[in-house]
C-alpha positions as CSV (number, residue, x, y, z in Angstrom):
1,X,142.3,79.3,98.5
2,X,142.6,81.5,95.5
3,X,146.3,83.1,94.7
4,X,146.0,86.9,94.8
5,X,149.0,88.4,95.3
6,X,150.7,87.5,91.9
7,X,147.9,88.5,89.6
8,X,146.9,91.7,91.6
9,X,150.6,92.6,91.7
10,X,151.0,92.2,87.2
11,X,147.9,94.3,87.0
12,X,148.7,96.9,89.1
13,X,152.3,96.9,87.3
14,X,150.7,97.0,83.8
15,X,148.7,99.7,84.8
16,X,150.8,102.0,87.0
17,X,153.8,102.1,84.3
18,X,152.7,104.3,81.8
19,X,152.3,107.1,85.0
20,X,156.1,106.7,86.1
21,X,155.8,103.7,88.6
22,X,158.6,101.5,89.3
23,X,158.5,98.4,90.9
24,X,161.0,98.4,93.8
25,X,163.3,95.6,93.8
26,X,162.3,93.2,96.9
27,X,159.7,91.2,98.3
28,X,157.0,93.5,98.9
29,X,154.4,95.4,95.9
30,X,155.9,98.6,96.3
31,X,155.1,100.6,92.7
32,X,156.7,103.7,93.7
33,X,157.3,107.3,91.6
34,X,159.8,109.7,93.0
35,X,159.1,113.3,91.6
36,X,162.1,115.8,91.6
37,X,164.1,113.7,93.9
38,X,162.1,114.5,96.5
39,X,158.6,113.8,96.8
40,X,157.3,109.7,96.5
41,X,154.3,108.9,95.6
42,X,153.7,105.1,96.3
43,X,150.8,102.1,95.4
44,X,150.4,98.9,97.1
45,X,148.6,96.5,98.3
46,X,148.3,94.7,102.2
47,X,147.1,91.6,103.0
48,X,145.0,91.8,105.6
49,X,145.0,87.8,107.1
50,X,141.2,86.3,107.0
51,X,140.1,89.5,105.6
52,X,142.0,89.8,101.9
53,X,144.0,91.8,100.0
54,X,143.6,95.9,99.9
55,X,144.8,98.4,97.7
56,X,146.6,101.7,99.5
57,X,148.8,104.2,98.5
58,X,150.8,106.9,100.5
59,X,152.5,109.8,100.1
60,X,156.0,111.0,101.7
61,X,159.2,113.1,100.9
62,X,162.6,112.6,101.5
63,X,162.3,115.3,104.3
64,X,160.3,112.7,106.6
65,X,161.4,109.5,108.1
66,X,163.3,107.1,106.9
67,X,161.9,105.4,104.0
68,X,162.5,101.8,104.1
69,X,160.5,99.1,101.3
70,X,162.2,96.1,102.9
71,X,159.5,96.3,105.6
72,X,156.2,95.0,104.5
73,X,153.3,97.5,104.0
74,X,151.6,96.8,107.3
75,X,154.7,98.2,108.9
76,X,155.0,101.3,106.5
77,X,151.2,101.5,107.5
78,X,151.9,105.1,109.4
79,X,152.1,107.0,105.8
80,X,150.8,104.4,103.4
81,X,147.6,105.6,104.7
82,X,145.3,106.7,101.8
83,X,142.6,104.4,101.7
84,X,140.2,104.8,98.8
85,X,137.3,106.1,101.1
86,X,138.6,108.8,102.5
87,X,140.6,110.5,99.2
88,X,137.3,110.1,97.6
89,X,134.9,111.9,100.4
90,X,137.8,114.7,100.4
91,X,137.8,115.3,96.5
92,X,133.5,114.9,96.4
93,X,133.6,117.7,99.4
94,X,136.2,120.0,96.9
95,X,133.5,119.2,93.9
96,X,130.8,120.3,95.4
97,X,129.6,116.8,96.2
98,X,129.7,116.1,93.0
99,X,132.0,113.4,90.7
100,X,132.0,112.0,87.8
101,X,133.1,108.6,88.9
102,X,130.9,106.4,91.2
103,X,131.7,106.2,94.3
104,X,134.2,103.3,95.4
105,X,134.1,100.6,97.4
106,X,137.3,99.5,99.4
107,X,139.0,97.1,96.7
108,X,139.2,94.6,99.1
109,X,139.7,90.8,97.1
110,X,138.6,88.2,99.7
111,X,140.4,85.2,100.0
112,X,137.4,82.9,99.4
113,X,136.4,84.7,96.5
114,X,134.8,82.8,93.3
115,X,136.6,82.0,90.4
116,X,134.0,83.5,88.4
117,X,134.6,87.0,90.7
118,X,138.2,87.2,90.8
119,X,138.6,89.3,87.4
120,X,135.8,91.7,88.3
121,X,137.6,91.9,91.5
122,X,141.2,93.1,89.8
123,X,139.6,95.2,87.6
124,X,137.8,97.0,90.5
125,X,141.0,97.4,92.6
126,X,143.1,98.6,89.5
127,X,140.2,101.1,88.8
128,X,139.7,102.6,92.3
129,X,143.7,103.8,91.6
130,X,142.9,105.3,88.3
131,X,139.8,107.2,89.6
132,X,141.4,108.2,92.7
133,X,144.3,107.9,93.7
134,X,146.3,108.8,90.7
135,X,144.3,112.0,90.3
136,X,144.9,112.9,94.0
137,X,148.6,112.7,93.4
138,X,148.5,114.6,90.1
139,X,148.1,117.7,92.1
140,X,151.4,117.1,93.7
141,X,154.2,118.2,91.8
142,X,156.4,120.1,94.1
143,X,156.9,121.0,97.7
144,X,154.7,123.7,98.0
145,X,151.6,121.4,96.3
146,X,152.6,118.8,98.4
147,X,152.3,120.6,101.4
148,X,148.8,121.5,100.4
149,X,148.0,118.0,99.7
150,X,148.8,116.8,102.9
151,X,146.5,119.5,104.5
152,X,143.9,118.8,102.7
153,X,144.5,114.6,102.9
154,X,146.6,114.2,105.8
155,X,146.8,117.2,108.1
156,X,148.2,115.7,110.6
157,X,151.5,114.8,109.3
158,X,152.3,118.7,108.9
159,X,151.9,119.0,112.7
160,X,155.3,120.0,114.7
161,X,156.9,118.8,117.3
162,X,158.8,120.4,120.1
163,X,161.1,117.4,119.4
164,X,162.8,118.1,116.3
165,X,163.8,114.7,115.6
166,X,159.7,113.7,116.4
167,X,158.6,115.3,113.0
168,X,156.9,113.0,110.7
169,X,156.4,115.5,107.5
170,X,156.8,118.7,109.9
171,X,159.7,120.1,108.5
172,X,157.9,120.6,105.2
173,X,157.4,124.4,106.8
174,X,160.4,125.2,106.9
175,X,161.1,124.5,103.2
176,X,157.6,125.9,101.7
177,X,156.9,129.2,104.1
178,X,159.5,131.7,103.8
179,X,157.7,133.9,106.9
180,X,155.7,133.4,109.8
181,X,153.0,134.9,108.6
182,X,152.6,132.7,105.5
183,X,152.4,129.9,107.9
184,X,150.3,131.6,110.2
185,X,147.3,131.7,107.6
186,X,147.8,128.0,106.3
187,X,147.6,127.2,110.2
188,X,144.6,129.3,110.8
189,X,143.0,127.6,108.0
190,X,143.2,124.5,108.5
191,X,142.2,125.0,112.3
192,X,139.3,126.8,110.8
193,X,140.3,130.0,112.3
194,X,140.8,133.1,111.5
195,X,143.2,135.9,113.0
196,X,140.8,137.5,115.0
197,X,140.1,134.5,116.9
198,X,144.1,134.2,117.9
199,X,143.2,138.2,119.7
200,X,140.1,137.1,121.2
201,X,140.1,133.5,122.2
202,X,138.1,133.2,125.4
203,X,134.8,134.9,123.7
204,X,135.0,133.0,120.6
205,X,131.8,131.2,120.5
206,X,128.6,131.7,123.5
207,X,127.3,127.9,122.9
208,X,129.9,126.3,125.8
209,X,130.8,122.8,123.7
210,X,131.6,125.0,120.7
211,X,133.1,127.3,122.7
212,X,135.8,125.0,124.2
213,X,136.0,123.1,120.8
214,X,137.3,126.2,119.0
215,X,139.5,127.4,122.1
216,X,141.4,124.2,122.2
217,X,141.7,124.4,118.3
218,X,143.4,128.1,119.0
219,X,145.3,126.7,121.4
220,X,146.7,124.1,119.4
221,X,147.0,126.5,116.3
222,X,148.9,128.9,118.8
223,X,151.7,126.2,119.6
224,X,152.2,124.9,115.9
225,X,153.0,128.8,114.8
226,X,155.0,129.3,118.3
227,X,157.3,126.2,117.4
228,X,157.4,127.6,113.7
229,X,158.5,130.8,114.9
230,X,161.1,129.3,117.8
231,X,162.6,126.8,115.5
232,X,162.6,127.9,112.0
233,X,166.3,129.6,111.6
234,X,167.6,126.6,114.2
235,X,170.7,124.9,112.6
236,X,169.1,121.5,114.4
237,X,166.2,121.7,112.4
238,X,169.0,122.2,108.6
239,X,170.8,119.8,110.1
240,X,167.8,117.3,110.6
241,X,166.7,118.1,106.6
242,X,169.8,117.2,105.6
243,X,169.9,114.3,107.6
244,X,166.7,112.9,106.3
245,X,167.5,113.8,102.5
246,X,170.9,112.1,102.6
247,X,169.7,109.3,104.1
248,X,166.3,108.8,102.0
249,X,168.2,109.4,98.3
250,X,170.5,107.1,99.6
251,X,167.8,104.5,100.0
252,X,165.6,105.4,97.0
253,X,169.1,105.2,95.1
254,X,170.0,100.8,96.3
255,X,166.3,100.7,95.3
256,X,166.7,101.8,91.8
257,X,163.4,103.9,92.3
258,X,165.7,107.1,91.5
């Protein structure tokens, strides 16, 4: 059986310098830039057993939970989620459909792959990150961008939770909007709402599925700005920021990545 790990991990080093990657000390392929001392961007690779090695990257902040690169990338697999496929679709939908790159493949080096293959195979890996994932986190160079990354990547991670202490990249709001309303219209939007539909929910639409499609999406818009609103001045929520911070530079910090 071919050796993957070692080659694909030098190329993806070589590469990724030059853009501010460090390789984190440890085990695992973790090529990880930290931006303001906040925001990391990382690039890696899983090996998925009897399927072959795949290239990923993630992003996260020191305001999420707790970053830790002596697990192996399956385990960090719940933000190291940016496969190739779906960065791509999003940034052909913002273009109009259109990019001047080809579309990728998943750069996915099987196991069993021929000798003659295995360079073509590096080289494709190593070029779906400099197509796409390195221009996706170009746009990120601040809170404020990286909340609009993540809304238009990763939506989900934004979302609140009544539990404080639940949050995955939630408490993001509190640091970017400095009102409710701010938040309101990034909410709306990425519901695809608008503020009429918040005044007149239960006439919304006359077809009934896309009627109770876009009532449960005001519904759910409702309760995100409704915990916004409850918990944004609550000294749990500062308290939990700082907590996270602390405890992320901290790690970033025994990891020389900062």
């Amino acid at each position: 059986m071919k050796k993957i790990d070692v080659p694909l991990k030098n190329a993806l080093k070589e590469f990724l310098e030059p853009y501010g990657f460090k390789k984190v000390r440890g085990r695992y392929p973790y090529f990880v830039k930290v931006i303001n001392d906040e925001i990391i961007e990382v690039i890696t690779f899983r090996n998925l057993i009897g399927m072959g090695y795949l290239t990923i990257g993630g992003l996260a902040t020191v305001y999420g939970r707790e970053i830790d690169f002596s697990m192996s990338p399956r385990y960090n697999g719940d933000w190291i989620d940016l496969y190739d496929g779906g960065v791509y679709e999003c940034l052909k939908a913002e273009n109009g459909g259109q990019l001047d790159i080809p579309e990728p493949h998943y750069p996915l080096i099987e196991p069993d792959i021929a000798e003659e293959d295995f360079q073509q195979a590096i080289e494709l890996a190593v070029n779906t990150v400099r197509d796409v994932l390195v221009p996706a986190f170009a746009r990120v160079t601040d809170l404020p961008s990286c909340v609009s990354f993540y809304r238009q990547f990763s939506g989900l991670k934004l979302i609140l939770s009544p539990e404080i202490k639940d949050n995955e990249e939630g408490l993001l709001n509190f640091l970017v909007y400095e009102n409710v309303e701010e938040y309101q219209k990034d909410t709306l939007r990425l519901y695809g709402l608008k503020n009429t539909d918040l005044l007149n929910e239960m006439n919304s639409y006359t077809q009934e599925d896309n009627r109770k499609d876009k009532i449960d999406r005001i519904r759910r818009a409702k309760e995100q700005i409704r915990l916004f609103t409850e918990q944004r001045n609550s000294p749990e929520v500062l308290a939990e920021i700082e907590y996270r911070k602390n405890l992320n530079i901290k790690r970033l910090k025994e990891q020389k990545v900062i």
